[in-house]
C-alpha positions as CSV (number, residue, x, y, z in Angstrom):
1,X,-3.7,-72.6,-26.7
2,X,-0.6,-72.7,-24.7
3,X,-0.9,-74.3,-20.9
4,X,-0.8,-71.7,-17.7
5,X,2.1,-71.2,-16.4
6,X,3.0,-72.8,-12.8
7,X,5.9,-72.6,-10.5
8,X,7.1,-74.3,-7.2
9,X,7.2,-72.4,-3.9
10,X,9.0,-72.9,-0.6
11,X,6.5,-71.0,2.5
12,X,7.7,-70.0,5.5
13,X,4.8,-69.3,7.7
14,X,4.3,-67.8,10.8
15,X,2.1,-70.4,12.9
16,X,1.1,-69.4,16.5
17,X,-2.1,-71.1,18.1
18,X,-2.6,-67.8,20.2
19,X,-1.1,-65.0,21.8
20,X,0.1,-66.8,24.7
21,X,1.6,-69.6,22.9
22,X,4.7,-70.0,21.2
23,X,5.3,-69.2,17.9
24,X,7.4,-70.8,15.0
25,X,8.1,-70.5,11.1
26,X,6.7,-73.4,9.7
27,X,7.8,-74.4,6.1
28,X,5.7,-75.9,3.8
29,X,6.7,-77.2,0.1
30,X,4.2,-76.1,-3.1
31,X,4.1,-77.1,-6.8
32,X,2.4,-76.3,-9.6
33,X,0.5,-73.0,-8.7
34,X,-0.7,-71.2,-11.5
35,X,0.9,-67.7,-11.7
36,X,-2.8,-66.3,-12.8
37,X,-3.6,-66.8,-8.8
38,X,-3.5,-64.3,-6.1
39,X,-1.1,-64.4,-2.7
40,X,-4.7,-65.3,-1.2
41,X,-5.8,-68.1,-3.3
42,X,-2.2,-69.5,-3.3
43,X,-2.8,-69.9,0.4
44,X,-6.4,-71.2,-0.3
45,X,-4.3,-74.1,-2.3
46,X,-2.0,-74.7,0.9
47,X,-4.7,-74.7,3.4
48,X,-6.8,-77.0,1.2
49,X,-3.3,-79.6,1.5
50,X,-3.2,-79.1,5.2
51,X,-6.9,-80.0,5.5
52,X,-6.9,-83.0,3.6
53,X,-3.4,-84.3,5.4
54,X,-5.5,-83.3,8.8
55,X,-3.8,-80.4,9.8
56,X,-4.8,-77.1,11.2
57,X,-5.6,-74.5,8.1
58,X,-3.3,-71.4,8.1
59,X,-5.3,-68.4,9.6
60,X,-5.0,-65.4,7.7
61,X,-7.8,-62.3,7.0
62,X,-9.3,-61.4,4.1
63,X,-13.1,-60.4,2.9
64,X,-13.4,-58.4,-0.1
65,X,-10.1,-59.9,-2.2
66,X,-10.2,-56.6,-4.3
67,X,-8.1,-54.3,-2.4
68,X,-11.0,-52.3,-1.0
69,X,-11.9,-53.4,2.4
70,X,-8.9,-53.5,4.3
71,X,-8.8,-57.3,5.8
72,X,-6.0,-58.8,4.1
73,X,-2.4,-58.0,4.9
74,X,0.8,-59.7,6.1
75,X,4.5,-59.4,5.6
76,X,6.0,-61.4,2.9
77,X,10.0,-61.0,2.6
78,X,9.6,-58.2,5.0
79,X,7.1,-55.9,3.1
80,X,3.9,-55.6,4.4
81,X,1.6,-56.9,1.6
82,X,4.4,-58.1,-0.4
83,X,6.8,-56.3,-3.0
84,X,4.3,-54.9,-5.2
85,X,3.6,-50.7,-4.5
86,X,0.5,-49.5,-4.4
87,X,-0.8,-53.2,-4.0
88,X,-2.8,-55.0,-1.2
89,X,-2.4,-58.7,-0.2
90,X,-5.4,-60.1,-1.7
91,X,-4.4,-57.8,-5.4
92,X,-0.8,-59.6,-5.3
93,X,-0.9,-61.9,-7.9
94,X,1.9,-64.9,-8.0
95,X,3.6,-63.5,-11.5
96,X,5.6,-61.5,-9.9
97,X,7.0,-64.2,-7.8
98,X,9.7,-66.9,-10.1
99,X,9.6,-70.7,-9.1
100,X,11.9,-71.7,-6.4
101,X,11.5,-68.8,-4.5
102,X,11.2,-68.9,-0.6
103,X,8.4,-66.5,0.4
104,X,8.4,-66.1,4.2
105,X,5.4,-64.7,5.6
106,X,4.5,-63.5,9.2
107,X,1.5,-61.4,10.7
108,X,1.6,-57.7,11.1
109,X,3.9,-56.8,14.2
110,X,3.2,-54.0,16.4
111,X,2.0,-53.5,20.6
112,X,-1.2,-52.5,19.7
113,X,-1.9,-55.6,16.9
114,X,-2.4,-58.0,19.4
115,X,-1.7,-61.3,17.5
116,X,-5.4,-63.6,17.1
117,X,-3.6,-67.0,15.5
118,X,-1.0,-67.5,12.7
119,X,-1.6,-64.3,10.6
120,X,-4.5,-62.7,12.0
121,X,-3.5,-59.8,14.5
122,X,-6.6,-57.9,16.2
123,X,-6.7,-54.3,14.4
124,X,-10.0,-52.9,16.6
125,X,-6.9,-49.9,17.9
126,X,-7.9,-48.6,14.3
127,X,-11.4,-48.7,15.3
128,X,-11.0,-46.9,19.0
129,X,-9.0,-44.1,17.2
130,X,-11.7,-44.0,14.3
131,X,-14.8,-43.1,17.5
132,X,-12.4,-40.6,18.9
133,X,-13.1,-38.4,16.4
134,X,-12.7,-39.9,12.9
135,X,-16.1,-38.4,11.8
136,X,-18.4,-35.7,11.2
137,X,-21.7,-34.8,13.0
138,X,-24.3,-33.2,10.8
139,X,-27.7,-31.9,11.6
140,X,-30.4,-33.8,9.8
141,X,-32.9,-31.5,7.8
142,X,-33.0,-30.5,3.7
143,X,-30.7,-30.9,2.2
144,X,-28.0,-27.9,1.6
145,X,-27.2,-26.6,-2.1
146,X,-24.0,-27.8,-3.0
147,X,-22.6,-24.3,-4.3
148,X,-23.6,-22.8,-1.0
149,X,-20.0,-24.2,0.1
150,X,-17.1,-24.3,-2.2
151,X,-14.2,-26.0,-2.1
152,X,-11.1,-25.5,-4.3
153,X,-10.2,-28.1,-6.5
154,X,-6.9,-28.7,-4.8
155,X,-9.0,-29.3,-1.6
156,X,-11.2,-32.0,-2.6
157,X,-8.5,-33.9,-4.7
158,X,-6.4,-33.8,-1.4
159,X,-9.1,-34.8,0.9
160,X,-10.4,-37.7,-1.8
161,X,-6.4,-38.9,-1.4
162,X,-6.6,-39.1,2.1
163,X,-9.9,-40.7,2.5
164,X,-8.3,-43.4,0.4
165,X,-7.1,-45.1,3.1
166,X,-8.7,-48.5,4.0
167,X,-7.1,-48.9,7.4
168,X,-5.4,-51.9,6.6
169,X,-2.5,-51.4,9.0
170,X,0.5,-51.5,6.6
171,X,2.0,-48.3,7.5
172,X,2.2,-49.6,11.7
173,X,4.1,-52.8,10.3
174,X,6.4,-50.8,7.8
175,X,7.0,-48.5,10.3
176,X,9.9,-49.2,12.9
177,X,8.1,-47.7,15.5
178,X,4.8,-48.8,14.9
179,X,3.5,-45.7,14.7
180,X,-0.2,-45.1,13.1
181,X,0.5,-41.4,12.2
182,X,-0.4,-41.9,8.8
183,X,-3.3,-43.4,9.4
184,X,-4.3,-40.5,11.6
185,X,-3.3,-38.2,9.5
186,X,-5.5,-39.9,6.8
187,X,-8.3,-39.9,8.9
188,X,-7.7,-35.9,10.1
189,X,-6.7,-34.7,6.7
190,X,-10.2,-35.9,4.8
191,X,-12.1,-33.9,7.1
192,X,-9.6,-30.9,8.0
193,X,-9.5,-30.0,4.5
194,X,-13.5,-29.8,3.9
195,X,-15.6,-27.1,5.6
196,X,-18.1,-30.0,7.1
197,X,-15.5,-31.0,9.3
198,X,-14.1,-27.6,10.9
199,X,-16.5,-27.3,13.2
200,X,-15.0,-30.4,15.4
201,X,-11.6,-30.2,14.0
202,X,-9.7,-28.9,16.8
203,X,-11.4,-31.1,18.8
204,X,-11.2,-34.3,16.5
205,X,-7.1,-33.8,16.3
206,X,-6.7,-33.6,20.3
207,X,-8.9,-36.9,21.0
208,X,-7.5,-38.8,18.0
209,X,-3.8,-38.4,18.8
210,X,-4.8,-38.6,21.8
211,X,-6.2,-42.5,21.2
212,X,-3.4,-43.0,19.1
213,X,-1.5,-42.5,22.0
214,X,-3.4,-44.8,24.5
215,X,-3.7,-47.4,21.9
216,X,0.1,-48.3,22.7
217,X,1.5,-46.7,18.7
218,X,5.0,-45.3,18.6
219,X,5.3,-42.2,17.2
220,X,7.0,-40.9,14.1
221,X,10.5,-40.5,13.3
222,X,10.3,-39.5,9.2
223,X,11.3,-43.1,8.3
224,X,8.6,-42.8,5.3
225,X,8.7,-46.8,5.5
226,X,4.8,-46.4,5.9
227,X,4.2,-43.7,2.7
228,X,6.6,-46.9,0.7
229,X,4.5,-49.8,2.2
230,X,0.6,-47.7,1.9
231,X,-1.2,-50.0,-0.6
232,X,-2.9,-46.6,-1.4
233,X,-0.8,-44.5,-2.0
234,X,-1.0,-42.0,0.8
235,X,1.3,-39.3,1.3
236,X,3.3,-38.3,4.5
237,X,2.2,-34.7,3.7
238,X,-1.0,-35.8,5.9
239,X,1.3,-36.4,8.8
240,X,2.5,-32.8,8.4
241,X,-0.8,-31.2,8.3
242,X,-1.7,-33.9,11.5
243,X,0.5,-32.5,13.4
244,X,-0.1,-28.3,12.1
245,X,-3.8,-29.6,13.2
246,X,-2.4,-30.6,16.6
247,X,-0.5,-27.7,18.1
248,X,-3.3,-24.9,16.5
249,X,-5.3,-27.6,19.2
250,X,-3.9,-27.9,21.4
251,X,-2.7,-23.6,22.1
252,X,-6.5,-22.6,21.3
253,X,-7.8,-24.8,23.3
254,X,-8.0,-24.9,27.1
């Protein structure tokens, strides 16, 4: 049975105590990780070095470690989650990286990421625009037939796309205006599409946007940078039907 294969890495890392503290790359030297690992357990490896040498960890988030939950995610090389598509953090897997390389790797930048330590950034924004609107309200009771509404087939494989999104916060660090629009538009489009969510919709599109807004996001300039870096795929069509959701809003209501 032949032996795993291993190469050697060079890591520039981000390290910053706090957000009031200055920040530096740091570089750190490793050899002989296994190219069978993920981006997370290679920096399991490094912080298990820094420990025993008596040195602060590297801070980074992660929970789930299989692409689902949205925790992980930082920008290696300049891509947000790395240069895999259609790939989160913790799903990046060393193989696609060749020994020697130099893999530098900083926190998600944007106003309204406020950076925690090293490559943890604070992504609650996401969370404020979610209880502006981001869901539906349903009277409790029986429960409704399902044929009693319909819904085209295009419909629900649309809204099913959108509701893909895990929130990660790719798309504000592709983006060179940190905008969250597709996010938003994720968020709008999974619920705008169904007829459970018309009832609020008007409604939901105004107080969202108008979160986004507060939350300190830039807005969108059709740099598609966030539809490249989306770990799931989504579409900028959302951000078109966001805004079509906006300005029906916004002139209908007072």
């Amino acid at each position: 049975m032949s032996s795993a294969i291993t190469i050697d890495l060079i890591l520039k890392i981000w390290r910053q105590q706090n957000i009031h503290a200055r920040g530096a790359l740091q570089t750190y030297t490793l050899n002989d990780i296994s190219t069978d690992m993920s981006f997370l357990e290679m920096l399991d490896v490094l912080n298990d070095q820094l420990v025993l040498a008596g040195y602060d960890p590297v801070a980074f988030d992660h929970d789930c470690r299989e692409g689902i939950c949205g925790m992980c995610g930082a920008v290696v090389n300049g891509q947000p989650h790395g240069p895999e598509t259609e790939t989160t953090l913790c799903q990046l897997h060393m193989r696609h990286f060749k020994t020697g390389d130099t893999l530098v790797i900083e926190p998600f930048r944007a106003r309204a990421f406020k950076l925690v330590k090293d490559l943890v950034v604070d992504r609650s924004a996401f969370d404020t625009i979610i209880q502006a609107g981001g869901y539906v309200s349903v009277n409790t009771g029986g429960a409704q037939d399902a044929n009693s509404l319909p819904v085209s087939q295009k419909n629900a494989e649309e809204a099913m796309d959108a509701a893909a999104c895990i929130g990660c916060g790719a798309c504000v660090a592709a983006c060179p205006n940190a905008a969250a629009m597709l996010f938003v538009s994720g968020k709008i489009s999974q619920f705008a599409l169904l007829p459970q969510g018309h009832p609020e919709r008007r409604e939901r599109a105004l107080n969202m946007v108008k979160a986004m807004d507060e939350e300190g996001f830039g807005n969108c300039t059709n740099e598609r940078e966030c539809e490249v870096s989306c770990p799931k795929g989504l579409s900028i069509r959302n951000i078109a039907r966001l805004n079509r959701e906006f300005l029906k809003a916004a002139i209908s209501l007072p």
